[in-house]
N, C-alpha and C positions, 0 to 999 in steps of 0.2 A: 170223398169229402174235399171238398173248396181247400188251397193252403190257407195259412189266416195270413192275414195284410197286418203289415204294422206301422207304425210312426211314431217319428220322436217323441220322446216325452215332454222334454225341453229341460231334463234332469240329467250332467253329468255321468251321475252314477246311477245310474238306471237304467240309463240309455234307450234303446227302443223299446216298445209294449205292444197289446194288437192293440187294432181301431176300436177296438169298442170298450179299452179301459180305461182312467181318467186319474190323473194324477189330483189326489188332496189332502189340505193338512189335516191332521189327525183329529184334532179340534172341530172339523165340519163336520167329521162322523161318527160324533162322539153322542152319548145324551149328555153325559156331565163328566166333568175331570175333575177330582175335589182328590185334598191331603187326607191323609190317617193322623191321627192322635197321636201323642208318644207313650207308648207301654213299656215300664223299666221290668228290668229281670223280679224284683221286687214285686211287681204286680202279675207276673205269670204265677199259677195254681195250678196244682197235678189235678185238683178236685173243680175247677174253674167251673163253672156254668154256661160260661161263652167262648165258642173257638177263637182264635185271632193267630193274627201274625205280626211278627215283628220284621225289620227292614231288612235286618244281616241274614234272615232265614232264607229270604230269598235267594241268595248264595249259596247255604250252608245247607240246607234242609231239601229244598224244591230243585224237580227240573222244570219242565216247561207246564205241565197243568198238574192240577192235586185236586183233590176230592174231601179232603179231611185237613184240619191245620194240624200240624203237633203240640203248639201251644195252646191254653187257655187260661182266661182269665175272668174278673170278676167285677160285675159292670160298675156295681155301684163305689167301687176305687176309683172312678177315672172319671174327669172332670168335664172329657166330649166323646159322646158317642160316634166312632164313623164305621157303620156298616159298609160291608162289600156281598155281592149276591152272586149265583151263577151266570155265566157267561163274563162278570165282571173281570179285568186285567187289572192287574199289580205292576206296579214297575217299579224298582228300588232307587229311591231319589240318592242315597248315598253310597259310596264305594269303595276300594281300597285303589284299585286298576282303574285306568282314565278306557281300554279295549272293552272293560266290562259293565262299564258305566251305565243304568238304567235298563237292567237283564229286569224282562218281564215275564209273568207265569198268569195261568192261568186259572180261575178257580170253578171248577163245574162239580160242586157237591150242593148239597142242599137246605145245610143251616147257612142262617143270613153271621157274617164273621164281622168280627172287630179287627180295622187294620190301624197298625202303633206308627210311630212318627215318621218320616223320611220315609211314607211309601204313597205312591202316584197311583188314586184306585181310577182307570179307566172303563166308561160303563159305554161300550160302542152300539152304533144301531148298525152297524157289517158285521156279517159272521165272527163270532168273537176267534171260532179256534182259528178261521184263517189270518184274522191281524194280528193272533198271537205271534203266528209263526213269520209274517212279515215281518214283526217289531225286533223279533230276535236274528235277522236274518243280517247278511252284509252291508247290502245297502241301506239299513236304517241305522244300524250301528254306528256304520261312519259317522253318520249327522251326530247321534248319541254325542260321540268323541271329538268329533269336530271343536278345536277350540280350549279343549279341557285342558287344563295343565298336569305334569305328572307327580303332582303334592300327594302325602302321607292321605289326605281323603280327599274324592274325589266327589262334586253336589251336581245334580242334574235336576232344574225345574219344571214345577208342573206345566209353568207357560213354555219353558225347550221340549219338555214331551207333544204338546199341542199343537205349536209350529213343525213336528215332523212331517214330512211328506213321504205318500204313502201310495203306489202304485194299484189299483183297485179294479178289478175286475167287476162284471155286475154279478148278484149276488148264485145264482147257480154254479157260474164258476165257482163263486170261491166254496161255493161247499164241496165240487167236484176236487179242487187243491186238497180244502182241509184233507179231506177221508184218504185221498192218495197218500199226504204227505204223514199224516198220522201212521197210516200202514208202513211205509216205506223209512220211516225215522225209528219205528219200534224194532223192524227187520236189523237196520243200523245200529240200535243200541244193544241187540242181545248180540249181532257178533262182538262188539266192544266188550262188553261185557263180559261172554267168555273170554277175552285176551283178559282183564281182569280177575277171574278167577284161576288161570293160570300163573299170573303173576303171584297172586297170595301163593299158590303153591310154590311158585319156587322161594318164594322169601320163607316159606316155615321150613322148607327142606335146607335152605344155607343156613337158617338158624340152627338146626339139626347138625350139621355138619361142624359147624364153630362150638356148638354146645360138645360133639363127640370129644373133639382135637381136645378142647382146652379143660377137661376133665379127666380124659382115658388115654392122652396124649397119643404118638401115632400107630405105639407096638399094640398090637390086638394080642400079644403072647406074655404082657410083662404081667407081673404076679402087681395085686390090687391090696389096699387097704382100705379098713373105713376114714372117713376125709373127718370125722368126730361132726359134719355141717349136713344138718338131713335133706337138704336143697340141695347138694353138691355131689352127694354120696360116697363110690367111694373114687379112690384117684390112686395113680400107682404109686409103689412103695417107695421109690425114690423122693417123694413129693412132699411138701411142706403145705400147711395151710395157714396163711399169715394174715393179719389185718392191714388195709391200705395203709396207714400212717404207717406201720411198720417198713415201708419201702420204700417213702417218699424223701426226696432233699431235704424239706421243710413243710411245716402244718402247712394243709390244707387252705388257701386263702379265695377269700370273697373278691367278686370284680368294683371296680369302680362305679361310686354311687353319684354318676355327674351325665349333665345331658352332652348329649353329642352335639359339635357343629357339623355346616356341610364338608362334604368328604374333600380331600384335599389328598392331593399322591405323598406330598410330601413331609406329611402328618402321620401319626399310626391311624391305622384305620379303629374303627369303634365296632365289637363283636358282640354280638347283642344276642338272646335265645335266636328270637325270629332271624337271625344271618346265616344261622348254622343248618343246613341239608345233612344227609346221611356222610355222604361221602367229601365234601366241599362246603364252599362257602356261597349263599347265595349274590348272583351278580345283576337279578331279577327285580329290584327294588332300591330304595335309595339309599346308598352309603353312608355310614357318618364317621366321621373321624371324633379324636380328641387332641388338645393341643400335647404339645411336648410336656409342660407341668403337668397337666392331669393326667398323662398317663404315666408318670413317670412311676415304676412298682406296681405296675397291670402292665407290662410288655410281657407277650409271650414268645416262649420259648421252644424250640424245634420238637415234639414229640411231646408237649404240655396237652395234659386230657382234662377237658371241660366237661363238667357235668352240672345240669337245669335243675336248677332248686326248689322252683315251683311253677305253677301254669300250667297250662295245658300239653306240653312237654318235658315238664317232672322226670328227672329219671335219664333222661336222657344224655349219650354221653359222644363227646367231639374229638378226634387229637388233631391236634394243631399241624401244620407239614411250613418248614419255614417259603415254602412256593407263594402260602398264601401274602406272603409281603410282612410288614410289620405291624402288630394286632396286637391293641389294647380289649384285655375285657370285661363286660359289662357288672354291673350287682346282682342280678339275678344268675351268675353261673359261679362255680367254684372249679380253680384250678388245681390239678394233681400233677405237680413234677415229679416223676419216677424216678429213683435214682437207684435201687435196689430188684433192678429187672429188666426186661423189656418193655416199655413202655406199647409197641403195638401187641404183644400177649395179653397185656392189660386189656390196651382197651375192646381186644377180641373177645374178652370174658366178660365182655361189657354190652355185649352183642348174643348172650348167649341165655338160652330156658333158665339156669342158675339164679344170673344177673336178674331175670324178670321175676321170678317168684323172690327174691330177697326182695325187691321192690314190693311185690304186691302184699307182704309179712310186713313193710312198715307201713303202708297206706290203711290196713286191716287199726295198727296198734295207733295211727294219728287221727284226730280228727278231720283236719284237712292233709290234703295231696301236699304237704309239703316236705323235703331231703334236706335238711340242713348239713351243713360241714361235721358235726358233732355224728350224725349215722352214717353219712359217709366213711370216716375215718377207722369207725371199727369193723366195715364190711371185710368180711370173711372173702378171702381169694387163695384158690389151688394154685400152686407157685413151684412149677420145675426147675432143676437143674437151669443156668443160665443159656448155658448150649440150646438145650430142649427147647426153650422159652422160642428162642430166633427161630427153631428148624420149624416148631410147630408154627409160628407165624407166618413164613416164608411161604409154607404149604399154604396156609390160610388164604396168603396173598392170590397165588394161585389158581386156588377152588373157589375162593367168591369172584374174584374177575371172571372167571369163565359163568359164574352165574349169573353174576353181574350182566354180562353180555347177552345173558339169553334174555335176561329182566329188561334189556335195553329193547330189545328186539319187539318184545309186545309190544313195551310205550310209543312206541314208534309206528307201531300198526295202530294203535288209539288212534293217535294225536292224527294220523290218514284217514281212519273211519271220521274223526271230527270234522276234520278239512271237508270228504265229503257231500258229509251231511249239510254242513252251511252250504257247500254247491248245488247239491241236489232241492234244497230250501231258495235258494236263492234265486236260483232257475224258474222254480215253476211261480212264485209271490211275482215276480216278474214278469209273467209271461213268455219267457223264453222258450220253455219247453212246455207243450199243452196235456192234460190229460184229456186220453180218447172218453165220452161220452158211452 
Protein backbone atom coordinates (compact mmCIF):
# COMPACT_ATOMS: atom_id res chain seq x y z
CA UNK A 1 0.00 0.00 0.00
CA UNK A 2 1.11 3.57 -1.38
CA UNK A 3 2.10 5.82 2.01
CA UNK A 4 -0.72 8.45 2.22
CA UNK A 5 0.43 12.20 1.02
CA UNK A 6 -0.58 14.92 3.13
CA UNK A 7 -0.84 18.63 3.18
CA UNK A 8 -1.43 21.50 5.32
CA UNK A 9 -4.50 22.13 6.42
CA UNK A 10 -4.11 25.67 6.70
CA UNK A 11 -5.32 25.03 10.55
CA UNK A 12 -2.84 25.64 13.39
CA UNK A 13 -4.12 23.15 15.43
CA UNK A 14 -4.72 20.46 13.12
CA UNK A 15 -1.85 20.87 11.35
CA UNK A 16 -1.33 18.33 8.51
CA UNK A 17 -4.33 15.86 6.95
CA UNK A 18 -4.01 13.51 3.90
CA UNK A 19 -4.74 14.82 0.40
CA UNK A 20 -7.98 13.67 0.09
CA UNK A 21 -9.50 15.41 3.29
CA UNK A 22 -11.00 18.79 3.41
CA UNK A 23 -11.17 21.17 6.16
CA UNK A 24 -15.06 22.54 7.02
CA UNK A 25 -17.17 24.38 9.27
CA UNK A 26 -19.56 22.39 10.87
CA UNK A 27 -22.37 24.40 9.59
CA UNK A 28 -21.63 23.14 5.67
CA UNK A 29 -22.23 19.56 6.94
CA UNK A 30 -24.72 20.11 8.83
CA UNK A 31 -28.79 19.57 7.61
CA UNK A 32 -29.83 21.90 10.45
CA UNK A 33 -28.41 23.37 13.82
CA UNK A 34 -31.60 24.49 15.81
CA UNK A 35 -31.90 25.15 20.07
CA UNK A 36 -33.92 22.74 22.45
CA UNK A 37 -36.55 24.30 24.57
CA UNK A 38 -36.19 24.79 28.24
CA UNK A 39 -37.53 21.58 30.39
CA UNK A 40 -37.42 22.73 34.32
CA UNK A 41 -36.96 19.73 36.85
CA UNK A 42 -40.72 20.61 37.36
CA UNK A 43 -41.67 19.17 34.05
CA UNK A 44 -39.53 15.83 34.05
CA UNK A 45 -42.16 12.64 34.96
CA UNK A 46 -41.01 9.27 36.10
CA UNK A 47 -44.37 8.29 34.23
CA UNK A 48 -43.49 10.97 31.03
CA UNK A 49 -44.56 9.75 27.73
CA UNK A 50 -41.70 11.51 25.94
CA UNK A 51 -37.94 10.80 26.41
CA UNK A 52 -35.73 14.16 26.57
CA UNK A 53 -32.84 15.66 27.90
CA UNK A 54 -31.91 18.30 29.80
CA UNK A 55 -28.49 20.29 29.17
CA UNK A 56 -26.58 19.42 32.65
CA UNK A 57 -27.28 15.77 31.80
CA UNK A 58 -25.00 15.94 29.40
CA UNK A 59 -22.32 16.09 31.96
CA UNK A 60 -23.86 14.38 34.53
CA UNK A 61 -25.78 11.35 32.98
CA UNK A 62 -24.06 10.65 29.37
CA UNK A 63 -20.85 9.74 27.86
CA UNK A 64 -20.34 9.99 24.39
CA UNK A 65 -23.50 8.24 22.63
CA UNK A 66 -26.92 6.86 24.57
CA UNK A 67 -29.68 4.84 23.33
CA UNK A 68 -32.31 5.66 25.96
CA UNK A 69 -32.57 9.42 27.75
CA UNK A 70 -33.11 9.07 31.66
CA UNK A 71 -35.57 11.75 31.67
CA UNK A 72 -38.95 12.09 30.54
CA UNK A 73 -41.37 14.31 30.13
CA UNK A 74 -44.83 15.34 29.12
CA UNK A 75 -45.43 17.24 25.74
CA UNK A 76 -48.32 18.90 26.37
CA UNK A 77 -46.53 21.03 29.43
CA UNK A 78 -44.24 22.71 27.21
CA UNK A 79 -44.91 25.53 25.13
CA UNK A 80 -42.21 24.26 21.88
CA UNK A 81 -41.62 21.09 20.82
CA UNK A 82 -37.76 20.37 19.69
CA UNK A 83 -37.28 16.87 18.60
CA UNK A 84 -33.81 15.26 18.23
CA UNK A 85 -33.62 11.77 16.19
CA UNK A 86 -30.87 9.12 15.65
CA UNK A 87 -27.70 9.91 14.40
CA UNK A 88 -28.59 13.40 15.72
CA UNK A 89 -25.65 15.23 18.10
CA UNK A 90 -26.31 17.26 21.32
CA UNK A 91 -23.87 19.68 22.46
CA UNK A 92 -24.34 21.41 25.88
CA UNK A 93 -24.58 25.18 25.18
CA UNK A 94 -24.04 25.77 28.98
CA UNK A 95 -21.19 24.80 31.59
CA UNK A 96 -19.55 25.06 34.69
CA UNK A 97 -15.53 24.59 33.13
CA UNK A 98 -14.57 26.99 30.17
CA UNK A 99 -12.12 22.89 29.04
CA UNK A 100 -15.58 21.36 28.99
CA UNK A 101 -17.48 23.71 27.33
CA UNK A 102 -19.90 22.25 24.49
CA UNK A 103 -19.22 18.32 25.44
CA UNK A 104 -21.34 16.62 22.89
CA UNK A 105 -22.95 13.08 22.81
CA UNK A 106 -24.61 11.18 20.67
CA UNK A 107 -28.04 9.87 20.29
CA UNK A 108 -28.54 6.42 18.30
CA UNK A 109 -31.90 4.95 19.88
CA UNK A 110 -35.05 5.02 18.26
CA UNK A 111 -37.80 7.22 19.82
CA UNK A 112 -37.82 10.75 18.19
CA UNK A 113 -36.62 12.86 22.02
CA UNK A 114 -37.50 16.18 23.42
CA UNK A 115 -34.21 18.28 23.90
CA UNK A 116 -34.59 21.24 27.10
CA UNK A 117 -32.91 24.60 26.76
CA UNK A 118 -29.07 25.34 26.39
CA UNK A 119 -28.78 22.21 24.24
CA UNK A 120 -27.24 22.64 20.49
CA UNK A 121 -29.15 19.57 18.53
CA UNK A 122 -26.80 19.00 15.54
CA UNK A 123 -28.44 16.93 12.63
CA UNK A 124 -25.04 16.28 10.22
CA UNK A 125 -25.17 14.76 6.58
CA UNK A 126 -21.24 12.94 7.75
CA UNK A 127 -21.15 10.05 9.63
CA UNK A 128 -22.67 11.20 12.81
CA UNK A 129 -20.59 8.72 15.09
CA UNK A 130 -17.39 9.90 13.39
CA UNK A 131 -18.11 13.81 14.09
CA UNK A 132 -19.05 12.83 17.33
CA UNK A 133 -15.86 11.80 18.07
CA UNK A 134 -14.13 14.67 16.21
CA UNK A 135 -16.36 17.23 18.13
CA UNK A 136 -15.24 15.75 21.49
CA UNK A 137 -11.63 15.33 20.43
CA UNK A 138 -8.47 18.10 21.09
CA UNK A 139 -8.55 19.94 18.36
CA UNK A 140 -12.22 20.94 18.40
CA UNK A 141 -12.24 21.74 21.94
CA UNK A 142 -9.67 24.18 21.73
CA UNK A 143 -11.98 26.33 19.31
CA UNK A 144 -14.92 25.24 21.87
CA UNK A 145 -12.65 27.30 24.53
CA UNK A 146 -11.09 29.51 22.56
CA UNK A 147 -11.98 32.97 23.97
CA UNK A 148 -14.24 31.67 27.01
CA UNK A 149 -13.79 33.38 29.99
CA UNK A 150 -13.43 31.35 33.41
CA UNK A 151 -16.91 32.84 35.00
CA UNK A 152 -19.15 30.62 37.59
CA UNK A 153 -21.10 29.55 33.79
CA UNK A 154 -19.73 29.18 30.97
CA UNK A 155 -22.43 29.85 27.33
CA UNK A 156 -21.22 28.44 24.00
CA UNK A 157 -23.51 29.22 20.82
CA UNK A 158 -25.27 27.49 18.25
CA UNK A 159 -23.68 29.97 15.69
CA UNK A 160 -19.74 29.17 17.66
CA UNK A 161 -20.82 25.41 17.24
CA UNK A 162 -21.30 26.16 13.40
CA UNK A 163 -18.21 28.17 12.73
CA UNK A 164 -16.14 25.01 14.11
CA UNK A 165 -13.82 23.65 11.71
CA UNK A 166 -13.85 20.26 11.28
CA UNK A 167 -11.07 18.03 9.49
CA UNK A 168 -13.15 15.51 7.34
CA UNK A 169 -12.27 12.68 5.50
CA UNK A 170 -14.60 11.28 2.73
CA UNK A 171 -17.07 9.30 3.98
CA UNK A 172 -15.78 5.54 3.95
CA UNK A 173 -13.01 6.75 6.02
CA UNK A 174 -14.89 7.97 8.43
CA UNK A 175 -16.89 4.95 8.88
CA UNK A 176 -13.50 2.91 8.75
CA UNK A 177 -12.44 5.66 12.13
CA UNK A 178 -15.90 5.51 13.58
CA UNK A 179 -15.81 1.34 14.17
CA UNK A 180 -11.88 1.49 14.98
CA UNK A 181 -12.33 4.18 17.41
CA UNK A 182 -15.56 2.88 19.03
CA UNK A 183 -13.62 -0.53 19.58
CA UNK A 184 -10.58 0.87 20.64
CA UNK A 185 -12.26 3.83 23.28
CA UNK A 186 -14.61 0.75 24.82
CA UNK A 187 -11.03 -1.42 25.20
CA UNK A 188 -9.95 2.24 27.04
CA UNK A 189 -12.85 2.54 29.09
CA UNK A 190 -13.14 -1.05 30.75
CA UNK A 191 -9.50 -0.73 31.65
CA UNK A 192 -10.39 2.69 33.47
CA UNK A 193 -13.06 1.23 34.65
CA UNK A 194 -11.48 -1.50 36.45
CA UNK A 195 -9.11 1.04 38.11
CA UNK A 196 -12.45 2.37 39.27
CA UNK A 197 -13.79 -0.41 40.62
CA UNK A 198 -10.66 -0.98 42.55
CA UNK A 199 -10.83 2.35 43.78
CA UNK A 200 -14.52 1.74 45.55
CA UNK A 201 -12.80 -1.06 47.00
CA UNK A 202 -10.31 0.53 48.71
CA UNK A 203 -12.53 3.31 49.86
CA UNK A 204 -15.10 0.60 51.66
CA UNK A 205 -12.13 -1.12 53.07
CA UNK A 206 -10.51 2.30 54.73
CA UNK A 207 -14.11 2.84 55.72
CA UNK A 208 -13.79 -0.41 57.41
CA UNK A 209 -10.81 0.20 58.83
CA UNK A 210 -11.76 3.81 60.66
CA UNK A 211 -15.19 2.14 61.39
CA UNK A 212 -13.02 -0.92 63.30
CA UNK A 213 -10.46 1.78 65.26
CA UNK A 214 -13.06 4.28 66.25
CA UNK A 215 -15.62 1.74 67.80
CA UNK A 216 -13.37 -1.37 69.03
CA UNK A 217 -10.39 0.93 69.47
CA UNK A 218 -6.87 -0.81 68.79
CA UNK A 219 -6.74 -3.74 71.67
CA UNK A 220 -8.52 -6.83 69.84
CA UNK A 221 -8.17 -8.37 73.81
CA UNK A 222 -9.90 -5.52 75.81
CA UNK A 223 -13.31 -6.83 77.34
CA UNK A 224 -16.46 -5.00 75.31
CA UNK A 225 -19.74 -3.50 76.47
CA UNK A 226 -22.90 -2.60 74.87
CA UNK A 227 -22.39 1.11 73.56
CA UNK A 228 -26.69 1.34 74.67
CA UNK A 229 -26.50 3.03 70.20
CA UNK A 230 -27.75 -0.05 67.90
CA UNK A 231 -25.62 1.59 65.14
CA UNK A 232 -22.64 1.72 67.14
CA UNK A 233 -22.72 -1.54 69.08
CA UNK A 234 -20.64 -2.33 71.35
CA UNK A 235 -17.37 -0.35 72.34
CA UNK A 236 -14.90 -1.25 75.00
CA UNK A 237 -15.38 -0.88 78.63
CA UNK A 238 -13.30 1.90 79.18
CA UNK A 239 -15.62 4.05 76.89
CA UNK A 240 -18.19 6.64 77.05
CA UNK A 241 -20.89 7.34 74.60
CA UNK A 242 -21.52 11.08 74.68
CA UNK A 243 -23.67 13.47 72.51
CA UNK A 244 -21.70 16.20 70.19
CA UNK A 245 -22.82 19.19 72.13
CA UNK A 246 -21.71 17.36 75.17
CA UNK A 247 -17.94 18.15 73.96
CA UNK A 248 -18.09 21.11 72.11
CA UNK A 249 -16.72 24.80 73.43
CA UNK A 250 -19.90 26.30 72.41
CA UNK A 251 -23.46 25.45 70.52
CA UNK A 252 -23.18 24.44 67.41
CA UNK A 253 -23.10 27.49 64.99
CA UNK A 254 -24.48 28.29 61.30
CA UNK A 255 -21.95 29.89 58.69
CA UNK A 256 -22.54 33.27 57.38
CA UNK A 257 -25.63 34.09 55.30
CA UNK A 258 -23.70 36.76 52.87
CA UNK A 259 -22.42 36.60 49.27
CA UNK A 260 -18.90 36.29 48.76
CA UNK A 261 -16.68 38.88 46.83
CA UNK A 262 -13.72 38.12 44.48
CA UNK A 263 -11.14 36.37 46.49
CA UNK A 264 -8.50 38.59 47.67
CA UNK A 265 -5.26 36.88 49.86
CA UNK A 266 -5.73 39.45 52.13
CA UNK A 267 -9.40 38.84 53.09
CA UNK A 268 -10.55 35.45 54.95
CA UNK A 269 -11.23 33.40 52.26
CA UNK A 270 -15.26 32.38 51.86
CA UNK A 271 -15.81 28.19 52.47
CA UNK A 272 -18.73 27.22 50.84
CA UNK A 273 -20.10 23.15 50.64
CA UNK A 274 -18.85 23.13 46.82
CA UNK A 275 -14.83 24.24 48.37
CA UNK A 276 -14.61 21.47 50.47
CA UNK A 277 -12.89 17.92 48.97
CA UNK A 278 -12.35 14.98 51.11
CA UNK A 279 -9.17 15.73 52.31
CA UNK A 280 -8.57 19.82 51.43
CA UNK A 281 -9.88 22.44 50.04
CA UNK A 282 -10.64 22.84 46.46
CA UNK A 283 -8.13 25.13 44.43
CA UNK A 284 -9.99 24.01 41.08
CA UNK A 285 -12.56 26.79 40.68
CA UNK A 286 -13.21 30.26 41.82
CA UNK A 287 -12.40 31.62 45.23
CA UNK A 288 -14.31 33.90 47.15
CA UNK A 289 -13.54 35.67 49.94
CA UNK A 290 -15.66 38.00 52.56
CA UNK A 291 -14.64 41.23 53.95
CA UNK A 292 -13.18 41.57 57.52
CA UNK A 293 -16.94 42.79 58.94
CA UNK A 294 -18.80 39.87 57.48
CA UNK A 295 -16.71 37.56 58.46
CA UNK A 296 -16.16 38.75 61.62
CA UNK A 297 -17.76 35.38 64.04
CA UNK A 298 -17.47 32.83 60.99
CA UNK A 299 -13.40 32.79 61.19
CA UNK A 300 -12.31 29.39 61.71
CA UNK A 301 -10.45 27.84 63.84
CA UNK A 302 -7.34 25.10 63.72
CA UNK A 303 -9.23 21.64 64.02
CA UNK A 304 -13.07 23.28 63.68
CA UNK A 305 -15.18 20.30 61.95
CA UNK A 306 -17.67 21.48 59.26
CA UNK A 307 -20.58 19.67 58.52
CA UNK A 308 -23.22 20.12 55.01
CA UNK A 309 -26.75 20.78 56.10
CA UNK A 310 -28.24 20.20 53.08
CA UNK A 311 -27.78 19.39 49.24
CA UNK A 312 -26.55 17.06 47.54
CA UNK A 313 -23.60 16.69 50.16
CA UNK A 314 -25.79 16.39 53.28
CA UNK A 315 -23.96 14.85 55.93
CA UNK A 316 -20.96 15.57 54.96
CA UNK A 317 -18.17 16.43 57.36
CA UNK A 318 -14.57 18.77 56.90
CA UNK A 319 -11.89 19.65 59.72
CA UNK A 320 -10.37 22.80 59.08
CA UNK A 321 -6.17 22.44 59.34
CA UNK A 322 -4.99 26.23 59.92
CA UNK A 323 -2.44 25.55 56.45
CA UNK A 324 -5.66 26.22 54.69
CA UNK A 325 -5.02 30.16 55.58
CA UNK A 326 -7.84 32.19 57.12
CA UNK A 327 -11.55 30.81 56.22
CA UNK A 328 -14.73 32.29 56.91
CA UNK A 329 -17.74 29.92 56.46
CA UNK A 330 -20.49 29.73 54.45
CA UNK A 331 -24.71 29.21 55.74
CA UNK A 332 -25.16 26.04 54.35
CA UNK A 333 -22.30 24.23 56.80
CA UNK A 334 -22.34 24.23 60.64
CA UNK A 335 -19.29 24.52 62.79
CA UNK A 336 -18.17 21.92 65.69
CA UNK A 337 -15.38 23.36 67.94
CA UNK A 338 -14.25 20.28 70.10
CA UNK A 339 -13.05 21.14 73.16
CA UNK A 340 -13.77 17.95 75.09
CA UNK A 341 -11.61 15.41 72.83
CA UNK A 342 -9.78 15.16 69.87
CA UNK A 343 -11.15 16.81 67.47
CA UNK A 344 -9.46 14.49 64.55
CA UNK A 345 -11.13 11.10 66.43
CA UNK A 346 -14.05 13.09 65.83
CA UNK A 347 -13.97 13.68 62.76
CA UNK A 348 -12.55 10.08 61.96
CA UNK A 349 -15.98 8.88 63.37
CA UNK A 350 -17.43 11.06 60.86
CA UNK A 351 -15.86 8.92 58.25
CA UNK A 352 -17.05 5.72 59.47
CA UNK A 353 -20.39 2.80 58.75
CA UNK A 354 -21.74 4.38 62.17
CA UNK A 355 -21.67 8.04 61.06
CA UNK A 356 -23.50 6.81 57.81
CA UNK A 357 -26.21 4.69 59.05
CA UNK A 358 -27.19 7.49 61.86
CA UNK A 359 -27.38 9.74 58.78
CA UNK A 360 -29.40 7.52 56.76
CA UNK A 361 -32.00 6.95 60.27
CA UNK A 362 -32.45 10.71 59.99
CA UNK A 363 -33.12 11.14 56.17
CA UNK A 364 -35.68 7.84 56.69
CA UNK A 365 -37.40 10.10 59.84
CA UNK A 366 -37.28 13.78 57.42
CA UNK A 367 -39.03 14.52 54.59
CA UNK A 368 -36.17 16.21 52.88
CA UNK A 369 -32.32 15.37 52.95
CA UNK A 370 -31.88 18.04 55.30
CA UNK A 371 -29.18 17.95 59.15
CA UNK A 372 -29.86 20.90 60.86
CA UNK A 373 -27.62 21.99 64.03
CA UNK A 374 -30.61 20.76 66.28
CA UNK A 375 -29.61 16.50 65.07
CA UNK A 376 -26.44 17.17 64.82
CA UNK A 377 -25.98 18.28 68.52
CA UNK A 378 -27.45 15.08 70.03
CA UNK A 379 -25.71 12.60 67.63
CA UNK A 380 -24.47 9.91 69.58
CA UNK A 381 -20.44 9.33 69.61
CA UNK A 382 -18.05 6.54 71.17
CA UNK A 383 -15.60 8.71 73.15
CA UNK A 384 -12.32 7.13 74.66
CA UNK A 385 -9.95 7.87 77.16
CA UNK A 386 -8.32 11.24 75.75
CA UNK A 387 -4.90 9.36 75.44
CA UNK A 388 -6.85 6.61 73.26
CA UNK A 389 -8.56 9.31 71.35
CA UNK A 390 -4.74 10.67 69.79
CA UNK A 391 -3.23 6.98 69.69
CA UNK A 392 -6.34 5.79 67.70
CA UNK A 393 -6.11 8.80 65.44
CA UNK A 394 -2.32 8.87 64.88
CA UNK A 395 -2.87 5.15 63.79
CA UNK A 396 -5.70 6.34 61.52
CA UNK A 397 -3.40 8.94 60.13
CA UNK A 398 -1.22 6.35 59.05
CA UNK A 399 -3.49 3.60 57.55
CA UNK A 400 -5.49 5.95 55.39
CA UNK A 401 -2.43 7.73 53.90
CA UNK A 402 -1.08 4.48 52.99
CA UNK A 403 -4.59 3.92 51.48
CA UNK A 404 -4.79 7.11 50.48
CA UNK A 405 -1.68 6.43 48.20
CA UNK A 406 -2.69 3.43 46.79
CA UNK A 407 -6.42 5.56 45.97
CA UNK A 408 -3.82 7.95 44.35
CA UNK A 409 -2.23 5.59 42.29
CA UNK A 410 -5.31 4.45 40.26
CA UNK A 411 -6.57 8.10 39.81
CA UNK A 412 -3.57 8.58 38.18
CA UNK A 413 -3.69 5.59 35.87
CA UNK A 414 -7.47 7.14 35.01
CA UNK A 415 -6.57 10.55 34.33
CA UNK A 416 -3.47 8.52 31.76
CA UNK A 417 -6.01 6.24 30.25
CA UNK A 418 -8.03 9.77 29.66
CA UNK A 419 -5.06 11.56 28.26
CA UNK A 420 -4.84 8.56 26.08
CA UNK A 421 -7.93 8.15 24.72
CA UNK A 422 -8.14 12.02 23.62
CA UNK A 423 -4.65 11.04 21.77
CA UNK A 424 -5.59 7.97 20.21
CA UNK A 425 -9.07 10.14 19.08
CA UNK A 426 -7.30 12.82 18.09
CA UNK A 427 -4.78 10.97 15.98
CA UNK A 428 -6.96 9.25 13.91
CA UNK A 429 -10.26 12.49 13.46
CA UNK A 430 -7.15 13.92 12.09
CA UNK A 431 -5.75 11.83 10.01
CA UNK A 432 -2.52 11.28 11.60
CA UNK A 433 -2.67 7.72 12.18
CA UNK A 434 -4.74 5.61 9.25
CA UNK A 435 -6.89 2.63 9.85
CA UNK A 436 -5.66 -0.35 7.66
CA UNK A 437 -8.80 -1.25 5.28
Amino acid sequence: MAATKYKDSGIPWIGLIPEDWEVKRLKHIANKITKGNGITKEEVFADGETPCVRYGEIYSKYENSFSQCFSRTRKENLSALHFFHYGDILCAGTGELVEEIGKSIIYLGNENCLAGGDIIILSPNQNPIFLNFALNSKYVQSQKSCGKAKLKVVHISASDIGNLLIALPPLPTQQRIADFLDRKCAEIDELAALQETMIAELKRYKQSVITEAVTKGLDPDVPMKDSGVEWIGEVPEGWEVCRLKDILKRPLQYGANESGIPYNEELPRYVRITDILENSLREDLIKQSLSEEQAAGYILEDNDILFARSGGTVGKAFIYKQKYGRCAFAGYLIKAAIEKGDAQFIYYYTQSHCYEEWKRRIFIQATIQNIGADRYSIMELPIPPLTEQQAIADYLDEKCSEIDELIAIKQQKIEQLKEYKKSVIFEYVTGKKEVKE
